[in-house]
RODOLUM-219285 format. One line per 4 residues: number of its first residue (from 0); their letters; for each residue x, y, z of C-alpha. Coordinates in steps of 0.25 Angstrom, whole numbers, plus 5000, padded with zeros to 4 digits. Last residue first. Layout:
NUM> A> X,Y,Z | ...
END
This chain:
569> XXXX> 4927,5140,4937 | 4929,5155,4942 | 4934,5164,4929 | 4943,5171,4925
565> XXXX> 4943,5178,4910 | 4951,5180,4899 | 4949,5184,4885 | 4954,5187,4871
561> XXXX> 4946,5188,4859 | 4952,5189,4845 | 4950,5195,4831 | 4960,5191,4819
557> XXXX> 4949,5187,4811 | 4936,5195,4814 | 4926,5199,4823 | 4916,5213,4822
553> XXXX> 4919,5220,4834 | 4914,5220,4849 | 4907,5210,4844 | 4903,5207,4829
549> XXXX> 4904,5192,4832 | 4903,5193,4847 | 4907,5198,4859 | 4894,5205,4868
545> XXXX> 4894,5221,4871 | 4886,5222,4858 | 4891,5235,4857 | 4902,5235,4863
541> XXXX> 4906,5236,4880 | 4911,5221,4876 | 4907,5206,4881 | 4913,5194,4879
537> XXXX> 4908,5178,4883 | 4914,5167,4890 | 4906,5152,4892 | 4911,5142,4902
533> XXXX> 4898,5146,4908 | 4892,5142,4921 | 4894,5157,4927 | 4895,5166,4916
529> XXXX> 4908,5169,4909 | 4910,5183,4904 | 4923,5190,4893 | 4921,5204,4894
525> XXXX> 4928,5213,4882 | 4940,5222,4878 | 4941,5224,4864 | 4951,5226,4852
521> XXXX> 4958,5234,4843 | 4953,5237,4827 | 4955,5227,4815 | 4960,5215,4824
517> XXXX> 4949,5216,4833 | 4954,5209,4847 | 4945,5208,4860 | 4950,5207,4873
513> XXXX> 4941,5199,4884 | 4942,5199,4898 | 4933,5192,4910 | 4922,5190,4917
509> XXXX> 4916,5178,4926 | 4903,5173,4929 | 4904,5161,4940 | 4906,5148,4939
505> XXXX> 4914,5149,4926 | 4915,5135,4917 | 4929,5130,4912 | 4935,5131,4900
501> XXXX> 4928,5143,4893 | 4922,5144,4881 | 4920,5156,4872 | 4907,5164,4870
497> XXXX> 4907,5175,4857 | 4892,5182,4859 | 4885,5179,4845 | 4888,5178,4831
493> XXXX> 4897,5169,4824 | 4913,5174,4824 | 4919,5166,4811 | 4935,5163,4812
489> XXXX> 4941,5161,4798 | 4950,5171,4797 | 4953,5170,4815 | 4949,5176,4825
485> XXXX> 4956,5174,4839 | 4950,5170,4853 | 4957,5171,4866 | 4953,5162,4877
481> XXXX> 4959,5165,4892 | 4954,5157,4903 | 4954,5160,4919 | 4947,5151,4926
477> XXXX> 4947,5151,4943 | 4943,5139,4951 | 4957,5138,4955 | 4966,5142,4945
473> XXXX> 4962,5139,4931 | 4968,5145,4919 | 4961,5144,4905 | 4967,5146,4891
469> XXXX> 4959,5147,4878 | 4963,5150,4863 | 4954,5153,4851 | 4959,5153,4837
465> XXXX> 4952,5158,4823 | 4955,5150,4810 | 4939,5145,4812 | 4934,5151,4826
461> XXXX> 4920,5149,4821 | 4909,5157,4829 | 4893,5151,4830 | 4883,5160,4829
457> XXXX> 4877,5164,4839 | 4881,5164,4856 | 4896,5163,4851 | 4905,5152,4853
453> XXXX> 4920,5149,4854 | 4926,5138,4861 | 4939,5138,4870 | 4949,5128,4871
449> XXXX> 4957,5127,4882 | 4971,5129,4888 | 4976,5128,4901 | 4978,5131,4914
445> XXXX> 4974,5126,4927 | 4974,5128,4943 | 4958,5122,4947 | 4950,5123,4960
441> XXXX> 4936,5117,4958 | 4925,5117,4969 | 4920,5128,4961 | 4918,5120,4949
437> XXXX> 4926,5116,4938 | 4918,5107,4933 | 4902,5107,4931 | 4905,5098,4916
433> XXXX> 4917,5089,4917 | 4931,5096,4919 | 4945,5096,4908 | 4936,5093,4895
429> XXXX> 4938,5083,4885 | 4928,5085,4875 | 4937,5080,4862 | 4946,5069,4862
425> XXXX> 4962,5071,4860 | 4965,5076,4874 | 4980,5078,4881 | 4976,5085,4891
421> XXXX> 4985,5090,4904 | 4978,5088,4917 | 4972,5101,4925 | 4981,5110,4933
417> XXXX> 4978,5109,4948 | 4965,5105,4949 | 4956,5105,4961 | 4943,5100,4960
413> XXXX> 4932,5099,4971 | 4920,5091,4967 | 4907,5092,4975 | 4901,5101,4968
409> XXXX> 4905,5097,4956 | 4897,5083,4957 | 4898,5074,4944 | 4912,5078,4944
405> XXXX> 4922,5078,4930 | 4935,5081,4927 | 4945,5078,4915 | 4934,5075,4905
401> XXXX> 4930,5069,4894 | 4923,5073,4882 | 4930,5063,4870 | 4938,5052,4875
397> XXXX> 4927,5038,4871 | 4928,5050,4858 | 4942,5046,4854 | 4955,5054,4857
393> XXXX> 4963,5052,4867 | 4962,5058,4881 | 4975,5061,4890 | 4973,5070,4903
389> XXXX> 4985,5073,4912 | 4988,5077,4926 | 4988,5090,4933 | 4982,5091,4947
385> XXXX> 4969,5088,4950 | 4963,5089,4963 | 4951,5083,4967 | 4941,5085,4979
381> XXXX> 4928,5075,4977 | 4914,5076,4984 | 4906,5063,4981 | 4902,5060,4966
377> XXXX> 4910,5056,4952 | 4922,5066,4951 | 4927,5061,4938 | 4941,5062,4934
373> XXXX> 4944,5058,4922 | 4930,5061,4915 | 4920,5054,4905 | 4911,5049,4916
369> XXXX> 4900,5038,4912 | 4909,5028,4922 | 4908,5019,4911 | 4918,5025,4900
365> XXXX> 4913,5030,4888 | 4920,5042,4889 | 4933,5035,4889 | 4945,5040,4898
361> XXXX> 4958,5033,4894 | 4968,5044,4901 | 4970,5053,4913 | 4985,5057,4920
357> XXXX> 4986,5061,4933 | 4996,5071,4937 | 4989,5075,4951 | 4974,5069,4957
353> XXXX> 4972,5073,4970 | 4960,5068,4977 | 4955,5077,4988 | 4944,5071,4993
349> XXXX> 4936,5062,4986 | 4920,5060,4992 | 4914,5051,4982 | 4917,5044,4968
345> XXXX> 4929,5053,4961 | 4934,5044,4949 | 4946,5046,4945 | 4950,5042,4930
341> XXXX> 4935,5042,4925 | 4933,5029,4915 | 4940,5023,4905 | 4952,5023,4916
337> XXXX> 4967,5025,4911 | 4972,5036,4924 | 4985,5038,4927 | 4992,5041,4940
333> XXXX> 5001,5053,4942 | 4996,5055,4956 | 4980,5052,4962 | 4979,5056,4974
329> XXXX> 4968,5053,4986 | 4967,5063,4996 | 4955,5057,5001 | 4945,5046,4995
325> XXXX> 4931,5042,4997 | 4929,5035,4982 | 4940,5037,4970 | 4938,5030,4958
321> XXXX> 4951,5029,4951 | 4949,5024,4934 | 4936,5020,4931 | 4931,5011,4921
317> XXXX> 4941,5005,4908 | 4952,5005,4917 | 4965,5012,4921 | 4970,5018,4933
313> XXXX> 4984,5021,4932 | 4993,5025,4945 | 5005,5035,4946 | 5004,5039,4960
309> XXXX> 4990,5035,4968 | 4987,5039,4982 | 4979,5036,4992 | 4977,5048,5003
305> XXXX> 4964,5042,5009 | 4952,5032,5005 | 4941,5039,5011 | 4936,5046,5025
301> XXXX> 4931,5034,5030 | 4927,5023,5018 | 4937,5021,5006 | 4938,5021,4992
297> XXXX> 4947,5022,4980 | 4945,5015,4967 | 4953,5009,4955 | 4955,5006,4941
293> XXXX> 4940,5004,4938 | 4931,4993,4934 | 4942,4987,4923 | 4954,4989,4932
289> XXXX> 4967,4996,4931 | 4975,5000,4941 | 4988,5004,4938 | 5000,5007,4950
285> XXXX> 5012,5017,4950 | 5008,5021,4965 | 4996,5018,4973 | 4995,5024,4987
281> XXXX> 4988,5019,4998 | 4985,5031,5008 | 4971,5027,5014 | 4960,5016,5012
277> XXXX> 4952,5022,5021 | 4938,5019,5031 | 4932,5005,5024 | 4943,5006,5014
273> XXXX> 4945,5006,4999 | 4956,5008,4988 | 4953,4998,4977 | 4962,4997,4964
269> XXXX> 4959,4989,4951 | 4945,4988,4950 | 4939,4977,4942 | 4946,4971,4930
265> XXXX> 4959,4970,4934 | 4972,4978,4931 | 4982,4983,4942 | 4995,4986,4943
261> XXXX> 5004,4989,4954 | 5017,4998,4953 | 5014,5002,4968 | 5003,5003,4979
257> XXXX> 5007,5007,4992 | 4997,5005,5005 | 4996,5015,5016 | 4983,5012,5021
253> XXXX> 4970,5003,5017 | 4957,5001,5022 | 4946,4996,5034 | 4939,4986,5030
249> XXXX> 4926,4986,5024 | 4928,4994,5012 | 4941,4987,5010 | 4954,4991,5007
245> XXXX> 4963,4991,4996 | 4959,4982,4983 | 4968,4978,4971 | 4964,4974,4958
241> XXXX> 4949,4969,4956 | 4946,4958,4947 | 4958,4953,4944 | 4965,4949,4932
237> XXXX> 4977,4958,4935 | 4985,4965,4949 | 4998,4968,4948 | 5007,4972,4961
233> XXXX> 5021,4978,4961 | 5019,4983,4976 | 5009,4983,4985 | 5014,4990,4997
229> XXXX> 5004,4987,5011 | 5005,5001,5021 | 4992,4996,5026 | 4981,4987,5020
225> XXXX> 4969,4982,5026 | 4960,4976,5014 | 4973,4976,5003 | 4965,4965,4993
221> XXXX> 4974,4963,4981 | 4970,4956,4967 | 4957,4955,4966 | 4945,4946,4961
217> XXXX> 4958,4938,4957 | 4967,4934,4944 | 4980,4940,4947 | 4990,4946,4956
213> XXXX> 5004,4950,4953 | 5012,4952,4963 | 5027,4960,4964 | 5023,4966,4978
209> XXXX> 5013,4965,4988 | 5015,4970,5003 | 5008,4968,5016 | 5002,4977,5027
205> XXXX> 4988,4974,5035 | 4992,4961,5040 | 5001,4965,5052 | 4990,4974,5056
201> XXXX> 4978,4965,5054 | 4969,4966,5041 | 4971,4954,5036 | 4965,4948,5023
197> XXXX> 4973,4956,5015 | 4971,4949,5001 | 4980,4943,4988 | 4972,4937,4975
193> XXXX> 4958,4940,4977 | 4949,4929,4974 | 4941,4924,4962 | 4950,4925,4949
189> XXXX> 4959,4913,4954 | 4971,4923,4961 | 4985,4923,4952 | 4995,4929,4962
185> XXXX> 5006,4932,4953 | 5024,4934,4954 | 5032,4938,4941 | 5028,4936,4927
181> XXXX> 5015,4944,4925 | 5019,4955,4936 | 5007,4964,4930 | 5019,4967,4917
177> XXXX> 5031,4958,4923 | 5038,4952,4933 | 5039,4957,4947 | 5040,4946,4958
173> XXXX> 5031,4944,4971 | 5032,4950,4984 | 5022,4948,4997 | 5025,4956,5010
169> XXXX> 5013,4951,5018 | 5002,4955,5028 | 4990,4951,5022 | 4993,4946,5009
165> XXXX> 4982,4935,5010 | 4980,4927,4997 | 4967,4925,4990 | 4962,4912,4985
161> XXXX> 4966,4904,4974 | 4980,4906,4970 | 4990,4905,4959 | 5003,4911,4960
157> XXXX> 5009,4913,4948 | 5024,4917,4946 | 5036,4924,4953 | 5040,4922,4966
153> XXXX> 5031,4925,4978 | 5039,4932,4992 | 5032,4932,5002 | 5038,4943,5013
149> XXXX> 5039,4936,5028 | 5032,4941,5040 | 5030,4928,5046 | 5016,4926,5047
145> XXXX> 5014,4934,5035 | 5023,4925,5028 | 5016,4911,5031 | 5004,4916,5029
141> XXXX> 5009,4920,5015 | 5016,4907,5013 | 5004,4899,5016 | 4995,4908,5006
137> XXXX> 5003,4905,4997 | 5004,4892,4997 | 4989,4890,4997 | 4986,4899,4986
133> XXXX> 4997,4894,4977 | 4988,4887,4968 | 4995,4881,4957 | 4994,4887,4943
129> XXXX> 5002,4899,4942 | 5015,4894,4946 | 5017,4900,4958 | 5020,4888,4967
125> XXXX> 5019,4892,4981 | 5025,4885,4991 | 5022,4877,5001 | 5025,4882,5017
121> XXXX> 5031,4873,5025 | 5043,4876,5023 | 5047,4888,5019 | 5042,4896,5006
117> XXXX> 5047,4894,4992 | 5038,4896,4981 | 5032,4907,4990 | 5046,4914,4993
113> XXXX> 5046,4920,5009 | 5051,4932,5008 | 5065,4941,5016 | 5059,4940,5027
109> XXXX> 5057,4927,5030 | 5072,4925,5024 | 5077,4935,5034 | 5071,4928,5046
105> XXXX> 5075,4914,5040 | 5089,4918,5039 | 5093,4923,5052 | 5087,4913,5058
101> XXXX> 5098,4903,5049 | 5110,4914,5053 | 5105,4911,5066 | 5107,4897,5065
97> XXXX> 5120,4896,5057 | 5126,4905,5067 | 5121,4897,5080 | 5128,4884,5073
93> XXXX> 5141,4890,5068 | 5143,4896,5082 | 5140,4883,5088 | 5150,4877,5081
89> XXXX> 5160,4885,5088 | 5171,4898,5085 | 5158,4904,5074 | 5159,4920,5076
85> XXXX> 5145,4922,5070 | 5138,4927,5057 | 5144,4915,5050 | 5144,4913,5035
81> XXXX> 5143,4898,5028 | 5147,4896,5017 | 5159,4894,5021 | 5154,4882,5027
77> XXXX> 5159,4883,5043 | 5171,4877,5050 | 5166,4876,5064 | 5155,4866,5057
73> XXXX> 5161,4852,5060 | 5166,4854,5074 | 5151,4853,5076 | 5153,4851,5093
69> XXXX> 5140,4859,5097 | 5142,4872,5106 | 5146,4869,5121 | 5138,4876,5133
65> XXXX> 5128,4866,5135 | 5135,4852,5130 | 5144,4847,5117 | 5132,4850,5108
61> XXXX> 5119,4843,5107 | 5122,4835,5091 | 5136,4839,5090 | 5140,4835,5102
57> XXXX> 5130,4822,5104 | 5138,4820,5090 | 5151,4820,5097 | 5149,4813,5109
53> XXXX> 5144,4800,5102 | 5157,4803,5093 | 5163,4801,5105 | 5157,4790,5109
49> XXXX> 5158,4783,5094 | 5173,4786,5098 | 5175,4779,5112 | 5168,4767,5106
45> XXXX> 5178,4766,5095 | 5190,4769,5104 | 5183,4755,5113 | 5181,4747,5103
41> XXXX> 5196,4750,5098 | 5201,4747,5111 | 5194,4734,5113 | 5202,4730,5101
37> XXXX> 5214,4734,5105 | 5210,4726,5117 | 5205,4713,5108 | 5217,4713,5097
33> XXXX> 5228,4713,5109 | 5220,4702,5115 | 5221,4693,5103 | 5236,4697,5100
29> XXXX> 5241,4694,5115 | 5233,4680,5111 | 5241,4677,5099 | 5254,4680,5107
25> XXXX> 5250,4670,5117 | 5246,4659,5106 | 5259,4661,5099 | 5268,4658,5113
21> XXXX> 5259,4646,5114 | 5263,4641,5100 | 5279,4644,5102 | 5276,4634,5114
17> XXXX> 5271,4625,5105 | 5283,4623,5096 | 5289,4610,5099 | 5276,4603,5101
13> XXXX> 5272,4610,5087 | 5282,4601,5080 | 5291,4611,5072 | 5292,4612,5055
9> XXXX> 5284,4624,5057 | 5291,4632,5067 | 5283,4640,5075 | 5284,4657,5076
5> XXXX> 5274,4658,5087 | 5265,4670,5085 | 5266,4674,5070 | 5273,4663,5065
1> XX> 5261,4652,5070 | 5251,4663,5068
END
């Protein structure tokens, strides 16, 4: 200090350098108060700032007043990332675009699907693992859903549940994988309730859709009790008791569903249409119904279960195929039937069931029903058209004497067929109508072969090398049939009237034509007769014995023939 303020001497006495240590002091003092006010200067810059910085987070937090957007500087220069939807010139643009683009969002995401392993807070999810019971958790999702419109959406795997779950007015889709969906998306029930159920039957409530779902292990898989334009889609239902249900005798019915590619096999009843007054114009398309009490039934109070149709269905079972109860222009396209027992079952008043390319297998005579037909008009008054179709019976005797067509009340049964199905039959008996069919009620366009038999009202004849050829036409409730007979080396005629069967009774006496062939001399003209009730045609000549037989109107031979035709009303 003493060189930095007074520049002493220090080989001087202080008493001749004092006035050099006063001058020091003054300097130091100048120093002291420069330090104090420079000082004071920087508490004061430093309160200034913190006020500023004050001002500037009340800015960023309320905004810079009424009419001004927020001060954030920081996010004028965006993320690239980030894509605005705006013209952004202040924050405030950046802020209100990020918000709606947000709203935006949400909406489209509730409806694009809510994920059932992933819903939104607070909602739990569901785990789908195949042993915890998700009932709770979906349940809450499916509430949550229906509230807000939103589609569920169920990822693949195993839900386990105890209780039925309410579909009512939802869009719920699972994933696809496999034969009966075994490695995509299941709803496994416990074996003692139905799996998924309407429960309401309001009008926001009354339409929903299933797809990609496989249910399993319930006293039934789908209840529809009040369902309207509902599409069910890519559905199996296994291990249940009863399949899928439509309708409810006490409650009203169901209208304008769609049924497609589902599948089901259970060992009750597959399919129930029902109604208290319709269960109208549901249509099944590319589905199987199989189930061990019967493939399916259709039934309704009112007028009957109306215009439902199926297109390329199977019914299968070891009972009945499709029993139809109280129905109206129901049809029946393509499909195929694998029942044990009668294929279509006609079980009260059916009007105008129209059954067109169907094809008709697996039939047993032994088969519980007690009737050995395809279709099997069983009471009530019944319209039916046939149109074409198929029949294919192995051979075996559980498929010996079947038939195509049977009624247990031909009055009351009203049969249209518009060429009959083709055969492919390797058991014996098989005949195309039951016993009392066609009758009047009947109208039929046909033509085809048959086989006729030769008998006499004597001895027996023996056709042997012989031939013996029949063809039949039906149009409407008319037959006309031609048969021609030819003798052969080893042929034998018997004694007695010659009698040649005809395909289809006569219900009325009926003439017709017959040419007679001798090889050795010319021939014959002759009258071929069915009587009324008979399928039975006999000959006459004006010879002596006018009836044709063994030594009538020549004494028969090889190389001999008879040649007929005759029209007759079935």
């Amino acid at each position: 200090m003493a060189n930095r303020y007074a520049n002493l001497v220090g080989s001087n006495k202080i008493k001749d350098e004092w006035q050099k240590i006063n001058d020091g002091f003054d300097k130091v003092q100048q120093d002291v108060d420069q330090l104090q006010a420079d000082l004071a200067q920087e508490i004061a810059d430093r309160e200034a700032a913190v006020e500023y910085v004050d001002q500037r987070v009340d800015n960023i937090i309320v905004g810079g007043g009424p009419d001004k957007d927020p001060e954030l500087v920081d996010i004028r220069t965006v993320d690239p990332s980030y894509t605005p939807q705006r013209t952004i010139n202040t924050a405030g643009d950046v802020t209100r675009d990020m918000q709606a683009q947000f709203v935006a969002h949400k909406a489209d995401t509730l409806t694009r699907a809510i994920n059932v392993k992933h819903p939104p807070s607070p909602l739990v999810a569901a785990v789908g693992d195949g042993t915890t019971d998700d009932t709770a958790a979906l349940g809450a999702i499916f509430d949550y859903c229906r509230d807000n419109k939103t589609p569920v959406f169920l990822p693949s795997g195993t839900y386990k549940i105890s209780a039925s779950l309410d579909v009512s007015g939802l869009e719920i889709f699972g994933v696809m994988g496999g034969y009966n969906n075994q490695s995509g998306t299941i709803i496994e029930g416990s074996g003692d309730h139905a799996i998924l159920v309407q429960e309401s039957v309001t009008a926001d409530k009354m339409t929903y859709s299933i797809k990609n779902l496989g249910l399993r292990n319930g006293t039934l898989g789908l209840k529809m009790t009040y369902a309207v334009h509902c599409v069910i889609e890519n559905v199996s239902v296994i291990e249940c008791v009863d399949g899928i249900e439509l309708g409810d005798p006490n409650i009203l019915g169901t209208l304008w569903n769609n049924f497609r590619n589902c599948r089901v096999d259970v060992t009750g009843i597959a399919l129930k249409v029902n109604g208290r007054d319709y269960s109208n114009a549901n249509i099944f398309e590319t589905c199987y119904f199989k189930g061990g009490e019967g493939a399916a039934t259709v039934d309704s109070g009112g007028i009957g279960a109306v215009a439902n149709q199926f297109i390329n269905t199977e019914f299968a079972g070891p009972k009945l195929g499709l029993v139809l109860k109280r129905t109206r222009s129901i049809s029946l396209t393509n499909c195929y039937f694998e029942s044990e027992g009668p294929s279509i079952v006609l079980d009260g008043s059916n009007w105008d069931a129209y059954v067109e390319n169907c094809s008709f297998s697996v039939l047993k005579n032994n088969n519980p029903s007690g009737a050995n037909t395809f279709i099997w008009h069983k009471s009530g008054t019944a319209r039916v058209t046939v149109v074409s179709g198929y029949v294919y019976i192995a051979a075996g005797g559980m498929y010996d004497n079947l038939s195509f067509i049977q009624s247990d009340a031909t009055s009351l049964f009203f049969l249209t067929m518009m060429d009959p199905p083709e055969r492919e039959v390797y058991a014996s008996g098989f005949r195309l109508f039951s016993d009392g069919l066609p009758t009047n009620n009947s109208t039929i366009a046909h033509q085809s072969t048959y086989t006729p038999q030769w008998t006499t009202n004597g001895d027996q004849p023996d056709l042997g090398n012989g031939t013996l050829t029949g063809r039949y036409t039906l149009s409407g409730r008319l037959c006309t049939v031609q048969v021609e007979l030819s003798a052969g080396t080893t042929t034998t005629f018997g004694t007695g009237q010659f009698q040649i069967s005809l395909p289809i009774p006569a219900s009325h006496r009926a003439q017709g034509i017959a040419r007679i062939f001798d090889s050795g001399t010319g021939h014959f003209i002759a009258l071929a007769e069915v009587n009324a009730g008979s399928s039975i045609c006999v000959f006459y000549t004006n010879n002596s014995p006018n009836l044709v037989q063994h030594n009538s109107p020549m004494t028969w031979a090889a190389n001999d023939a008879l040649r007929f035709t005759i029209t007759y009303e079935i």
